[in-house]
N, C-alpha and C positions, 0 to 999 in steps of 0.2 A: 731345327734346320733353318738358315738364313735364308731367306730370300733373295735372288738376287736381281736385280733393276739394271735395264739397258740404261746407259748414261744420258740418255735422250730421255727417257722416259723422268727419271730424277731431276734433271734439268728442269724440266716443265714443272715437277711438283718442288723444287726452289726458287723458281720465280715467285710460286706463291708467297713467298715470304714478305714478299715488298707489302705485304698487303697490312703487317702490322711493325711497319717500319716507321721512326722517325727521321723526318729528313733534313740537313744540314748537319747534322755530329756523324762523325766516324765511326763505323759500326765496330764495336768491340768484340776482339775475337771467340771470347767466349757467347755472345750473344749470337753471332754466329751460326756458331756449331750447336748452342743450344735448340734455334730456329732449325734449322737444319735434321736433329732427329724427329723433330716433332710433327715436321710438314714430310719426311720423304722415307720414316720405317728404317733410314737408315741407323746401323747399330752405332753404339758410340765411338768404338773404334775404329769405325770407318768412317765418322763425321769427323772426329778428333785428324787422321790423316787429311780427310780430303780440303778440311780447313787450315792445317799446319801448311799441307801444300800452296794451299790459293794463298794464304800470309805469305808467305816465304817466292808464290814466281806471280804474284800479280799486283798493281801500284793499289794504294789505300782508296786511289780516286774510280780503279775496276771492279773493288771489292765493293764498296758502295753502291755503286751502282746496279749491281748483281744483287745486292740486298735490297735497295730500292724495286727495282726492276717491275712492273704486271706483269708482262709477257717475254715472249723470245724478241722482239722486234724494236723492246728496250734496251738491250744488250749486244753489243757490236758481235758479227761473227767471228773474230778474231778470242774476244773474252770468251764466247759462248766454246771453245773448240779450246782456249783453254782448261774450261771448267769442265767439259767432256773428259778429256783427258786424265787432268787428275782424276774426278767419280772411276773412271775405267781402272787407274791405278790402286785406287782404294777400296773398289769392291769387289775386285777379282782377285785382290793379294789375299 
């Protein structure tokens, strides 16, 4: 059985990520989505979507930053409802 995580709640555990981030290079899409199963339980087919998505509707320079990111308060609420959205579309499909 999958588990499934309010987008807010995954949100908070992908911020964690900035925490083993390098900063100044563009985060590589698989590095990503790698980060991504590891900090949020998410399955792979659901990290693989919800990062095909954020590549494909958000700039290189949101995507960084959402990677960098410590908290929600790093991350404008515009990206952060973003990245809601896609998690919503990726873990409910």
């Amino acid at each position: 059985m999958i588990k499934k995580f309010t987008a807010a709640a995954v949100l908070v555990l992908a911020l964690t990520i900035g925490a083993t981030s390098c900063s100044g290079a563009d985060v590589p899409k698989s590095k990503f989505q790698s980060e991504l199963e590891k900090k949020t339980q998410l399955t792979k087919t659901q990290s693989k979507c919800a990062v095909d998505k954020m590549y494909s509707e958000l700039s290189q320079k949101e995507i960084n930053k959402l990677y960098t990111a410590d908290t929600e308060k790093d991350v404008s609420a515009t990206v952060q409802a973003k990245f809601t959205e896609i998690l919503k579309d990726c873990v409910t499909s």
